[in-house]
mmCIF file as gemmi writes it, N, C-alpha and C atoms, coordinates in Angstrom:
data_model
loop_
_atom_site.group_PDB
_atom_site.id
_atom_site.type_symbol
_atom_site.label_atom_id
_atom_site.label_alt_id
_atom_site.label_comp_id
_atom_site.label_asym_id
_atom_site.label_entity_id
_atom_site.label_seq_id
_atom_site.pdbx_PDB_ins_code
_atom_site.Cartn_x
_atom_site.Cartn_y
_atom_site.Cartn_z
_atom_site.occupancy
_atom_site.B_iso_or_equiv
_atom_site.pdbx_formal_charge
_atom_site.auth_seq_id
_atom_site.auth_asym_id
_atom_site.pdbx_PDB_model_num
ATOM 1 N N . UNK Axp A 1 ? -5.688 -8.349 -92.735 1 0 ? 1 A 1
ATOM 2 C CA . UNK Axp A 1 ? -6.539 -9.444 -93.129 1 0 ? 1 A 1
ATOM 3 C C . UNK Axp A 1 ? -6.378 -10.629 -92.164 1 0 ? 1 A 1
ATOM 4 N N . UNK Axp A 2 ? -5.33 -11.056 -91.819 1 0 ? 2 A 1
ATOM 5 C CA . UNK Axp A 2 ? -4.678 -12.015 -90.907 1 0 ? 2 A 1
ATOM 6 C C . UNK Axp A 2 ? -5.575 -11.85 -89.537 1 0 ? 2 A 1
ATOM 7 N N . UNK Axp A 3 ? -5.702 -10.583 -89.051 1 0 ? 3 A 1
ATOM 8 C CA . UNK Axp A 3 ? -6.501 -10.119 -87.795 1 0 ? 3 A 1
ATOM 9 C C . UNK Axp A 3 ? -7.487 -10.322 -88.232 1 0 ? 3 A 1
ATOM 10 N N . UNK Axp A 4 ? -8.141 -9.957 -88.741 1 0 ? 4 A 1
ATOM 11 C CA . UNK Axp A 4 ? -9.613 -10.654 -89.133 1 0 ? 4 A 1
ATOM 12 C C . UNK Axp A 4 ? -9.849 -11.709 -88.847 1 0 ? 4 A 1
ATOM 13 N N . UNK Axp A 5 ? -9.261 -12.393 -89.764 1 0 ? 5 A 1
ATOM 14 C CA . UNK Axp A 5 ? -9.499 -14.165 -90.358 1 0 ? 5 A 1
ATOM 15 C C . UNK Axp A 5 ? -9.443 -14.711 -88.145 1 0 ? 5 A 1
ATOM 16 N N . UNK Axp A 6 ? -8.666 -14.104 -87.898 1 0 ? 6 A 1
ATOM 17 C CA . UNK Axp A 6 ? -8.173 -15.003 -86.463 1 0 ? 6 A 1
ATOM 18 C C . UNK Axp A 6 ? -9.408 -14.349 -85.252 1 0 ? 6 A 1
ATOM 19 N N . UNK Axp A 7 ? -9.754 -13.3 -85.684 1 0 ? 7 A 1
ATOM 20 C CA . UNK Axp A 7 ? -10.911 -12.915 -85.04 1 0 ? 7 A 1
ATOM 21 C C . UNK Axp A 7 ? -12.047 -13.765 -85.284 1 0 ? 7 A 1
ATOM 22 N N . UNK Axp A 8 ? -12.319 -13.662 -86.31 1 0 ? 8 A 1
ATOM 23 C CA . UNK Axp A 8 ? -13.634 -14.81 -86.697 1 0 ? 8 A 1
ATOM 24 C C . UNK Axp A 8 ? -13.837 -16.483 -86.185 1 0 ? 8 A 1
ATOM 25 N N . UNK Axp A 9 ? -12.234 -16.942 -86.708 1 0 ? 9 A 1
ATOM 26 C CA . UNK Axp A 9 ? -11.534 -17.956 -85.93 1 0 ? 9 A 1
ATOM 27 C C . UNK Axp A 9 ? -11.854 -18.378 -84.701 1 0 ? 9 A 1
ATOM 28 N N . UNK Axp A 10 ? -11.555 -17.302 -83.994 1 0 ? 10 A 1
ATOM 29 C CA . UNK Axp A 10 ? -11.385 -17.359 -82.557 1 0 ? 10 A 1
ATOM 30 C C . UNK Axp A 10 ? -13.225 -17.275 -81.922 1 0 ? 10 A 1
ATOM 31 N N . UNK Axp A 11 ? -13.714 -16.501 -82.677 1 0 ? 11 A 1
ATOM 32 C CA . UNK Axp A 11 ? -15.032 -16.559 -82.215 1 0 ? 11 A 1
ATOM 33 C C . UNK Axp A 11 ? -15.539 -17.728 -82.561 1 0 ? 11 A 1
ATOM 34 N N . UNK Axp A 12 ? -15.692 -18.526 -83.68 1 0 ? 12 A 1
ATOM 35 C CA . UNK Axp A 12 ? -15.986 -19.687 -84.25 1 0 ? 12 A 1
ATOM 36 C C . UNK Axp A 12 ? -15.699 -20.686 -83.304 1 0 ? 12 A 1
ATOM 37 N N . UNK Axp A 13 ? -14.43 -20.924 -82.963 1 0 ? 13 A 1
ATOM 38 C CA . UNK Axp A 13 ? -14.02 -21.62 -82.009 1 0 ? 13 A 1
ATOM 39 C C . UNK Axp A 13 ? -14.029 -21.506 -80.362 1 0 ? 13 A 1
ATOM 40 N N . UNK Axp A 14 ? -14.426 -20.205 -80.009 1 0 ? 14 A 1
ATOM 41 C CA . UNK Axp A 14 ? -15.517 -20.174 -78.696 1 0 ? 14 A 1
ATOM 42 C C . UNK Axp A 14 ? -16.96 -20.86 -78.45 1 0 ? 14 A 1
ATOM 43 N N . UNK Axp A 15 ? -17.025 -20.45 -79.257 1 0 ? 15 A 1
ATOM 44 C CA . UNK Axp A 15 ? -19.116 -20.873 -79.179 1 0 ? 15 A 1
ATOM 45 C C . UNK Axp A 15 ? -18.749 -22.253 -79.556 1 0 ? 15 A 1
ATOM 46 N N . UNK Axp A 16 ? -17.953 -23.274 -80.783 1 0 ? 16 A 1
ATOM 47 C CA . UNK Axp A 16 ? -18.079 -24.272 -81.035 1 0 ? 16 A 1
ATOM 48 C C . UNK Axp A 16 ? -17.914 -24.924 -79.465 1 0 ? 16 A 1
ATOM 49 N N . UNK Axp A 17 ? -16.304 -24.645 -78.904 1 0 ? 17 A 1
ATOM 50 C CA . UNK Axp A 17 ? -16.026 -25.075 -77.808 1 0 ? 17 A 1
ATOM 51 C C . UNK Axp A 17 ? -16.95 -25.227 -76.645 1 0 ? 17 A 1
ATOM 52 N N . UNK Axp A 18 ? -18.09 -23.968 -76.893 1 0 ? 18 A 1
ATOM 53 C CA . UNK Axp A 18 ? -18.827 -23.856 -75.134 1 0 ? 18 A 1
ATOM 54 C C . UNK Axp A 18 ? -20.268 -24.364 -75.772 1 0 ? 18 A 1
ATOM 55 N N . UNK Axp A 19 ? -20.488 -24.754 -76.937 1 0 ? 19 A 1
ATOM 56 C CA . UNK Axp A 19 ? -21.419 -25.789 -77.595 1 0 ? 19 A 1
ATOM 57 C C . UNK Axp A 19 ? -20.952 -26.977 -76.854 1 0 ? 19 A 1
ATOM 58 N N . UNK Axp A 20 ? -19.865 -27.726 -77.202 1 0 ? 20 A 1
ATOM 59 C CA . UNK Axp A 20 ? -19.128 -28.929 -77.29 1 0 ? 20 A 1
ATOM 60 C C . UNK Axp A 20 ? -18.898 -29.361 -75.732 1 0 ? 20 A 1
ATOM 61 N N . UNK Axp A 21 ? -18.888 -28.491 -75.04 1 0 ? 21 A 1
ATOM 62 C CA . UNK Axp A 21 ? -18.66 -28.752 -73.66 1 0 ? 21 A 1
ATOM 63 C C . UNK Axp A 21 ? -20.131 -29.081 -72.723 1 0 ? 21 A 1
ATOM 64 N N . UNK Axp A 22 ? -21.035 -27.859 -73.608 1 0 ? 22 A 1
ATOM 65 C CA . UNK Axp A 22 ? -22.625 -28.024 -72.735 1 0 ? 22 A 1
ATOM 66 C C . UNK Axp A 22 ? -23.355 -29.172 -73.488 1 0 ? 22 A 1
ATOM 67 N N . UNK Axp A 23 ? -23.057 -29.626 -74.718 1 0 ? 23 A 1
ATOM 68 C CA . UNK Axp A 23 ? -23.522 -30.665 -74.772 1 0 ? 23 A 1
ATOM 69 C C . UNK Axp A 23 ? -23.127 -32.202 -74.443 1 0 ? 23 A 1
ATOM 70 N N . UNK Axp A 24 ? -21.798 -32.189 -73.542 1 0 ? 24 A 1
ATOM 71 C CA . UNK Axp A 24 ? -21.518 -33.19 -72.807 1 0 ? 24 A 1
ATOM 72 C C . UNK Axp A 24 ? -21.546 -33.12 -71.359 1 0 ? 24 A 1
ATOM 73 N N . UNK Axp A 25 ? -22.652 -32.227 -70.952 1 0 ? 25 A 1
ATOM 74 C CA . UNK Axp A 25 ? -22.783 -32.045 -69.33 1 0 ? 25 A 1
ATOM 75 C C . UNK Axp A 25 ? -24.216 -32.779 -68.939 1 0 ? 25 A 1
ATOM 76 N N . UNK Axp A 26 ? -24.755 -32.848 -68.13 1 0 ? 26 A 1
ATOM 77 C CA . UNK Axp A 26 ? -25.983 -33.268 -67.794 1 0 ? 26 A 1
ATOM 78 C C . UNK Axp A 26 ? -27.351 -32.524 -68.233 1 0 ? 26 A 1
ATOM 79 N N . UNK Axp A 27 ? -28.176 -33.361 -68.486 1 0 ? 27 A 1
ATOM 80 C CA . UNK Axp A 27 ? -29.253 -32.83 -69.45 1 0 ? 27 A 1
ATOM 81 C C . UNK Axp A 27 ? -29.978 -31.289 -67.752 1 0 ? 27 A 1
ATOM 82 N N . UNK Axp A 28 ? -30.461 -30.146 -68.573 1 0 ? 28 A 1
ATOM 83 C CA . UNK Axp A 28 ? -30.961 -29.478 -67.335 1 0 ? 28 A 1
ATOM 84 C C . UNK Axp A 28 ? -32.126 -29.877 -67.074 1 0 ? 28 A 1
ATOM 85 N N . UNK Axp A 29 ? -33.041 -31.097 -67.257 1 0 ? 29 A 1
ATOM 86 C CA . UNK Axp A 29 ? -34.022 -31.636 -66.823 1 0 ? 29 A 1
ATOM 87 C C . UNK Axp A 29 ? -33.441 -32.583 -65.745 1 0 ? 29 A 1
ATOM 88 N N . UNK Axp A 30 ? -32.632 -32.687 -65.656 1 0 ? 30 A 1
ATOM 89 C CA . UNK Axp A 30 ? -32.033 -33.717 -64.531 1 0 ? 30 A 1
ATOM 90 C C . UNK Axp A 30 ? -32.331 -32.871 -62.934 1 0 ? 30 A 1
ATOM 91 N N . UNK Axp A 31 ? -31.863 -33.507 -61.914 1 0 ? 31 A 1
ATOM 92 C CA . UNK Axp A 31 ? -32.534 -32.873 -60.991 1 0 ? 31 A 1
ATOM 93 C C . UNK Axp A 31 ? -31.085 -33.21 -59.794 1 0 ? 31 A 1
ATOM 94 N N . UNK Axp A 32 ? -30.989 -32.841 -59.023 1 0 ? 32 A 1
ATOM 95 C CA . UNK Axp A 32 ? -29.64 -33.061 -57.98 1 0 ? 32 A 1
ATOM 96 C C . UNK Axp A 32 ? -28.918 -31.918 -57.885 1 0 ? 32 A 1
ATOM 97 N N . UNK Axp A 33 ? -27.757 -33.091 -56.868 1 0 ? 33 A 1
ATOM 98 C CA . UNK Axp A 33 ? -26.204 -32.262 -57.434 1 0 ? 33 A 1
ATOM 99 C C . UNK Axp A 33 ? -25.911 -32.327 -58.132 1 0 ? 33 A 1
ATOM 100 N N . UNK Axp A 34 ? -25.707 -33.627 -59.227 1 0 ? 34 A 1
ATOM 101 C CA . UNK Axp A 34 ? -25.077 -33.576 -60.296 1 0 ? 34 A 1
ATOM 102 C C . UNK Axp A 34 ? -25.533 -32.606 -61.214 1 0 ? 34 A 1
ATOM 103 N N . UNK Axp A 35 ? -26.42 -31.956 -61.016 1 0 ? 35 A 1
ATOM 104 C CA . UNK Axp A 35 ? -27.671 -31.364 -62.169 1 0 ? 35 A 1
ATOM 105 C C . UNK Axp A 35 ? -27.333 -29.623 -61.453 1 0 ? 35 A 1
ATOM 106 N N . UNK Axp A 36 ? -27.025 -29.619 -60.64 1 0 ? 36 A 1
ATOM 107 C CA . UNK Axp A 36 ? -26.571 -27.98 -60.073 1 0 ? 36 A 1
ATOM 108 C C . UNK Axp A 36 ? -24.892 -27.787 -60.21 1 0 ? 36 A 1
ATOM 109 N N . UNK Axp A 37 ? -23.989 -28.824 -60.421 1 0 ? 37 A 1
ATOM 110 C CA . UNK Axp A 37 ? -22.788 -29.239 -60.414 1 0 ? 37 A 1
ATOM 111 C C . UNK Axp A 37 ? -22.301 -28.838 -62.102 1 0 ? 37 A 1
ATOM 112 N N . UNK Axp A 38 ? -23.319 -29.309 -62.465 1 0 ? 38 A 1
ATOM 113 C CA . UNK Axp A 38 ? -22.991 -29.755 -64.054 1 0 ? 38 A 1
ATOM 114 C C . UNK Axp A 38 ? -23.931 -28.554 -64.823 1 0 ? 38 A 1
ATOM 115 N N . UNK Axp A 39 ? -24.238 -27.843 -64.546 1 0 ? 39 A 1
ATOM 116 C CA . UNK Axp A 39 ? -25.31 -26.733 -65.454 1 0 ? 39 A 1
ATOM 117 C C . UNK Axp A 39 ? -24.616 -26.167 -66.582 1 0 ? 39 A 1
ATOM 118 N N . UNK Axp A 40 ? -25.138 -26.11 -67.757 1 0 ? 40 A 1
ATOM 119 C CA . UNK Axp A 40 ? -24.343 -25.398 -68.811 1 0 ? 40 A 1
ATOM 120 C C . UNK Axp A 40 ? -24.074 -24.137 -68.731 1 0 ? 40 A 1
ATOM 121 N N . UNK Axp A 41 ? -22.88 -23.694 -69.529 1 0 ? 41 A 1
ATOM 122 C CA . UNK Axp A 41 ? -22.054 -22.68 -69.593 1 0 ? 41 A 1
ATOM 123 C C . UNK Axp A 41 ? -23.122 -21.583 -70.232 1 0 ? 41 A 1
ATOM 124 N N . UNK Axp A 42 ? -23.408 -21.534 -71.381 1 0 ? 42 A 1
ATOM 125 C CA . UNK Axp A 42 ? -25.101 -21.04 -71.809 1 0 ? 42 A 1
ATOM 126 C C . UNK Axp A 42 ? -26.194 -21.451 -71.698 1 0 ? 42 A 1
ATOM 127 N N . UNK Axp A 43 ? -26.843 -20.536 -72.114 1 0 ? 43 A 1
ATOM 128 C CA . UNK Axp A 43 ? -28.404 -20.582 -71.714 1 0 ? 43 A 1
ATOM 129 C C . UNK Axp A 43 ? -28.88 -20.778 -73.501 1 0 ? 43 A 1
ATOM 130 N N . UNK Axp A 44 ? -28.986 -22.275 -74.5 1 0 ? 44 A 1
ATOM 131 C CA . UNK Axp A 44 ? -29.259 -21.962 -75.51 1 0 ? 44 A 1
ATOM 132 C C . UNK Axp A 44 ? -30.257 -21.956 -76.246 1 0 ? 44 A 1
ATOM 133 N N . UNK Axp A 45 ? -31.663 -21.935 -75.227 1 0 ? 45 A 1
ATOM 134 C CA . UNK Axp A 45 ? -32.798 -21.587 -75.921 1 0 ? 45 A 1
ATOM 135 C C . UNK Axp A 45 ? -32.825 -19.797 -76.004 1 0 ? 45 A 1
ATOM 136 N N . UNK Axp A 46 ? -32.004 -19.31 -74.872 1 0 ? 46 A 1
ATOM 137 C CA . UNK Axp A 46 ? -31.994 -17.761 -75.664 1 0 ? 46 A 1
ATOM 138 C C . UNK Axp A 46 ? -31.334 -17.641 -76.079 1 0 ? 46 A 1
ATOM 139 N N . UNK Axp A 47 ? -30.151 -17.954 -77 1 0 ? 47 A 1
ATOM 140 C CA . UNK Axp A 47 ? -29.382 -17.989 -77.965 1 0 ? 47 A 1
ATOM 141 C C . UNK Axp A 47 ? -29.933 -18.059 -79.605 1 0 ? 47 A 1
ATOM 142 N N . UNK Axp A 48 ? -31.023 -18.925 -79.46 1 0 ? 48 A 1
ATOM 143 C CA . UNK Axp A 48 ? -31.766 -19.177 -80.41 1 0 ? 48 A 1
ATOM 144 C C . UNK Axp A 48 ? -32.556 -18.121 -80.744 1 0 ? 48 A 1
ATOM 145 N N . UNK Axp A 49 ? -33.524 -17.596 -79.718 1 0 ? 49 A 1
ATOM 146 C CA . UNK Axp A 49 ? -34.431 -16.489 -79.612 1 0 ? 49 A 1
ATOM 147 C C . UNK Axp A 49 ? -33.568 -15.537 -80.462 1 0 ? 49 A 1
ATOM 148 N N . UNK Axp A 50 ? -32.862 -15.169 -79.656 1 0 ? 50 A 1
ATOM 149 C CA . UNK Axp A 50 ? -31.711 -13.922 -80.128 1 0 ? 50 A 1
ATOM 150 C C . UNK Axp A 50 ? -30.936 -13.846 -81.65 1 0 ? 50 A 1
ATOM 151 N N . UNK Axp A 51 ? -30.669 -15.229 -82.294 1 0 ? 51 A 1
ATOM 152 C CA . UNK Axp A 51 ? -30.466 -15.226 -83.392 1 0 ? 51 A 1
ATOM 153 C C . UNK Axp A 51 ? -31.571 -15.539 -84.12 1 0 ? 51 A 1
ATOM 154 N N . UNK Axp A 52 ? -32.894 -15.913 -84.331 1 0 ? 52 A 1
ATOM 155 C CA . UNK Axp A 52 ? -33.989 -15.687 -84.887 1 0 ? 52 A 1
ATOM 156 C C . UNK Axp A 52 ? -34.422 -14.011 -85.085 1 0 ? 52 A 1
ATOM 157 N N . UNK Axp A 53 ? -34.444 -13.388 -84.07 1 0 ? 53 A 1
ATOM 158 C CA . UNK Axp A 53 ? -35.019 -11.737 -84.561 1 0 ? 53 A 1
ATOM 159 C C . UNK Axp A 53 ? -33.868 -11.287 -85.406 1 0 ? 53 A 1
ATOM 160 N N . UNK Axp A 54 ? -32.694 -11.346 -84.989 1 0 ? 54 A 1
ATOM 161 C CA . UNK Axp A 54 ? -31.013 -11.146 -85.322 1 0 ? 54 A 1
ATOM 162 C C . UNK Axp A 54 ? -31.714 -11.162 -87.721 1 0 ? 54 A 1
ATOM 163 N N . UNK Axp A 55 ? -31.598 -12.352 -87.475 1 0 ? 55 A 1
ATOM 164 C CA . UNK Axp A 55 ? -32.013 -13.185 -88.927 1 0 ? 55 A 1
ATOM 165 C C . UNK Axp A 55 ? -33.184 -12.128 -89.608 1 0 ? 55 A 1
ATOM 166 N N . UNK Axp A 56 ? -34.579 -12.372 -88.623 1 0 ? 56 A 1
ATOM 167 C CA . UNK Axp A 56 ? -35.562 -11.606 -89.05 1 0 ? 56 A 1
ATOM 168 C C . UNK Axp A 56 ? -35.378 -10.438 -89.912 1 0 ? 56 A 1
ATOM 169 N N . UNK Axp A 57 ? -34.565 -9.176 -88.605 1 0 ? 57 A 1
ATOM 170 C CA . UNK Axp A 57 ? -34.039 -8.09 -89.289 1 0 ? 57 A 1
ATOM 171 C C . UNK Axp A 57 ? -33.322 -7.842 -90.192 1 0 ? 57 A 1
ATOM 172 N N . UNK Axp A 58 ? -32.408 -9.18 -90.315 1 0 ? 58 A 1
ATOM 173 C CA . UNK Axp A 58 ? -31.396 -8.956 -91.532 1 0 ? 58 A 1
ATOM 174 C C . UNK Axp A 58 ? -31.948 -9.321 -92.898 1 0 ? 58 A 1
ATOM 175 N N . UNK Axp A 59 ? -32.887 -10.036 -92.697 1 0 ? 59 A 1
ATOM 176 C CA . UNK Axp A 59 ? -33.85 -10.339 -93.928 1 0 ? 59 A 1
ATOM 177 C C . UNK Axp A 59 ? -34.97 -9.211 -94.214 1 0 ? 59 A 1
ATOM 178 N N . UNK Axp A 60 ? -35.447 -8.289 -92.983 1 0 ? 60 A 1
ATOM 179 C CA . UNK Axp A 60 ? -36.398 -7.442 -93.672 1 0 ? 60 A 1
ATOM 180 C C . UNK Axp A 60 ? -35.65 -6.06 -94.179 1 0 ? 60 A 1
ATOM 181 N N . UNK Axp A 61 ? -34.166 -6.156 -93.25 1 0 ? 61 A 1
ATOM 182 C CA . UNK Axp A 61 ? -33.018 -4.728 -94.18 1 0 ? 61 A 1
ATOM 183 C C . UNK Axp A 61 ? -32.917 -5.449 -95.2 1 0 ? 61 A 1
ATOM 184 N N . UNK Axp A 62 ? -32.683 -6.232 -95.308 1 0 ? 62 A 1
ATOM 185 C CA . UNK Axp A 62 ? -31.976 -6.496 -97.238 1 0 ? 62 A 1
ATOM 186 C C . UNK Axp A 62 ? -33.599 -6.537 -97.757 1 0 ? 62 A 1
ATOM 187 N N . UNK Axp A 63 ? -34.601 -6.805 -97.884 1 0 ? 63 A 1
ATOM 188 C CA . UNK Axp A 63 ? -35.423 -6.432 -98.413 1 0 ? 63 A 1
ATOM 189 C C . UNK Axp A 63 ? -35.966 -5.321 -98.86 1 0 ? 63 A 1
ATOM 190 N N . UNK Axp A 64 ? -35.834 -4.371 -97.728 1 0 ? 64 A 1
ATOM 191 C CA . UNK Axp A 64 ? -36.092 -2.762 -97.824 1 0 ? 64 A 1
ATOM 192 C C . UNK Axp A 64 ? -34.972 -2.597 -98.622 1 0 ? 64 A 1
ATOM 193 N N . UNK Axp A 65 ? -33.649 -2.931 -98.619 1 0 ? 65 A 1
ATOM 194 C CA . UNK Axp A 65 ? -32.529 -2.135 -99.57 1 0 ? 65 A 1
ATOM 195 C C . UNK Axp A 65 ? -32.647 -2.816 -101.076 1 0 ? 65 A 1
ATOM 196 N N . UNK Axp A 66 ? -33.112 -4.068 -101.195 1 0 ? 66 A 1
ATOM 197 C CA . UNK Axp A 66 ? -33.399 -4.341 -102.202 1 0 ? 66 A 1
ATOM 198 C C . UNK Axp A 66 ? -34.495 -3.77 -103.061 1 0 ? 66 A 1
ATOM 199 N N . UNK Axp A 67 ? -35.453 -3.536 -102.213 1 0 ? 67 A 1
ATOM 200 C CA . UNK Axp A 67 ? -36.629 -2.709 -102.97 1 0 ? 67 A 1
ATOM 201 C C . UNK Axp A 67 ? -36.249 -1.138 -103.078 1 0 ? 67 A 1
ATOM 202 N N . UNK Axp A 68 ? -35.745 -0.414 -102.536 1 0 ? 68 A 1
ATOM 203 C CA . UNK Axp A 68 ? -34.537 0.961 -102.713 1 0 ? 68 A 1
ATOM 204 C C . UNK Axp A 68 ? -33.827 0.613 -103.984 1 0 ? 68 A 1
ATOM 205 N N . UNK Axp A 69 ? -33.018 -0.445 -104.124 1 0 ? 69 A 1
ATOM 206 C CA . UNK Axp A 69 ? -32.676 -0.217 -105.358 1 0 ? 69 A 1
ATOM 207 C C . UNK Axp A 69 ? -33.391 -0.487 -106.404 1 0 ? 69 A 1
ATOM 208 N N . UNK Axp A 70 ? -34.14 -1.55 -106.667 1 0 ? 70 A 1
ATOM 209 C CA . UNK Axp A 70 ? -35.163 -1.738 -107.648 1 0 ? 70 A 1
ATOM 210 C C . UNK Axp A 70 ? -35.542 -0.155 -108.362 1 0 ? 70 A 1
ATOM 211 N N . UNK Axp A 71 ? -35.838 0.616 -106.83 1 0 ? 71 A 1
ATOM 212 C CA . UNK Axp A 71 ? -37.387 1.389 -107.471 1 0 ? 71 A 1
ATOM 213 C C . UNK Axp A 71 ? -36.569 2.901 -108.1 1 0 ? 71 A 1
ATOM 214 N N . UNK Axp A 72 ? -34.967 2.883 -107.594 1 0 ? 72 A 1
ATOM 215 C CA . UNK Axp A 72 ? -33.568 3.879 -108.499 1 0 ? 72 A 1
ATOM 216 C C . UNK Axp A 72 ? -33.551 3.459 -109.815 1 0 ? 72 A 1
């Protein structure tokens, strides 16, 4: 259980961290060196993409399994 909990942990606290870091770098509308210097660690408009279908599917499986059990 301990491995778990520190797995989740640890992931939680990656993404928070490389959140926390790209949102104190230079905006990527900026233009330069500072702006090729400073580019974020992710890319988080496809992050978004990717957890939107992610969501989608998990909402139309639990629907299909919900209507599976209903119709038992």
């Amino acid at each position: 259980m301990r491995i778990l909990i520190g797995m989740i942990l640890g992931a939680a606290l990656t993404v928070g961290l490389a959140y926390y870091s790209d949102s104190m770098r230079t905006s990527s509308v900026a233009s330069g060196p500072a702006a090729t210097d400073n580019r974020p660690m992710v890319n988080w408009d496809v992050v978004q993409t990717n957890w939107d279908i992610f969501m989608q599917r998990a909402q139309h499986g639990w629907s299909e399994l919900r209507a599976r059990i209903s119709r038992s």
